[in-house]
N, C-alpha and C positions, 0 to 999 in steps of 0.2 A: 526565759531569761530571768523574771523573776525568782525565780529556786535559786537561780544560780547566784543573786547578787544576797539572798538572804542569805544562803549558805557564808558568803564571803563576810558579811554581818557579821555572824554569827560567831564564825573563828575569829575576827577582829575581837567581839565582846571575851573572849575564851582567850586569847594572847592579854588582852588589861586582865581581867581576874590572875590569872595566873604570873602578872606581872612580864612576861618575855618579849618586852618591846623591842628585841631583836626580829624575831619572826612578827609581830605588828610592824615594821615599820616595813615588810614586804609587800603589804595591801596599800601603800601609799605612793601615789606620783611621785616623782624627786622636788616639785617646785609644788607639794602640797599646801595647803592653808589646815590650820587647826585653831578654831575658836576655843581659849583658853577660858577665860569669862568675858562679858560686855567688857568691849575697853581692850583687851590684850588679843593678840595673834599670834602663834608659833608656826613662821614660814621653811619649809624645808624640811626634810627626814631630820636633820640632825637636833634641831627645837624643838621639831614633835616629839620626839624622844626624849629628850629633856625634859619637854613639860607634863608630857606622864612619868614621868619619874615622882616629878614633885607633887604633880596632881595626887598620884595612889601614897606619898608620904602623907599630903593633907588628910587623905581620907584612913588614915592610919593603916595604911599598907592594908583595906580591908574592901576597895569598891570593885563593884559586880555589877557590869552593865547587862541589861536584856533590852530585849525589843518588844515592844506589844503589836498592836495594829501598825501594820504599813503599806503602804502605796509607792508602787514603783513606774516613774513615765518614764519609757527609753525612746531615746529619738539618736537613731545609729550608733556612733559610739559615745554616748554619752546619757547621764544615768541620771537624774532626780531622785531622790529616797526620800519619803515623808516620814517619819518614824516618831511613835511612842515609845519614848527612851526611859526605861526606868532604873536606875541607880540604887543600889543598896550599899551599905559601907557601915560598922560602929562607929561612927560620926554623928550627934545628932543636932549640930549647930552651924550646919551650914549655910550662907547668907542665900543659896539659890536654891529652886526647886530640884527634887531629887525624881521626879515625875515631869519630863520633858516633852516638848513636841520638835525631835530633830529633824534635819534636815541636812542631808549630804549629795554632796553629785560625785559621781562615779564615772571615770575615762578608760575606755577597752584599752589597754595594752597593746601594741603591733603585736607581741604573744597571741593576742587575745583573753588575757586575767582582767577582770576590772580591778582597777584601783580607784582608790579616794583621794580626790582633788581639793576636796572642801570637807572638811570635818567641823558642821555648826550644834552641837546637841543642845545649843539654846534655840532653835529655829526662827518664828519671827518676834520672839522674849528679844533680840536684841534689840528693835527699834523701841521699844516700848522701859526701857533702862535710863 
């Protein structure tokens, strides 16, 4: 199962570079959460959408997420991701770190696709904000 939720990773970081938050917004729950920065929350496909829009405008239409090191705990259908999230973008005045410790959970589908229910790639940066 781990391959399988990297892979999904993986095309999610591949849909933001590429910009086509059409096909991103297929890996996400309907009633998802998307940690915008500390402070803000984008509830639902149609926000999340949104706010990558304006996210990849902040980053001058130029951020490229990867994954480093990660750990995956699955317990049935549901998914924990520890993730070194690293960010690239010509941006270099960003108020946050562009070297993250994320953190997302992931819900099987009755399909069976996981999707992403929580999208935090500030992990535990937000208590500490």
């Amino acid at each position: 199962m781990d391959q399988e939720l990297q892979e999904v990773i993986k095309k999610c970081d591949i849909a933001i570079k590429q910009e086509d938050f059409d096909r991103l917004m297929n890996y996400y729950t309907d009633d998802a959460i998307l940690v915008i920065k500390p402070g803000m929350i984008a509830r639902g496909k149609e926000e999340i959408k949104s706010a990558f829009i304006k996210i990849a405008k902040y980053f001058n239409n130029s951020l490229t997420p990867t994954q480093g090191e990660m750990i995956i705990l699955e317990a049935g259908d549901t998914a924990l991701v520890i993730s070194q999230t690293l960010l690239e973008a010509n941006k270099n005045d960003s108020e946050y770190s562009m070297d993250r410790r994320a953190t997302y959970v992931f819900k099987k589908s009755p399909q069976g696709n996981w999707l992403c229910a929580i999208d935090n790639s500030y992990g535990t940066e937000l208590i500490f904000k």
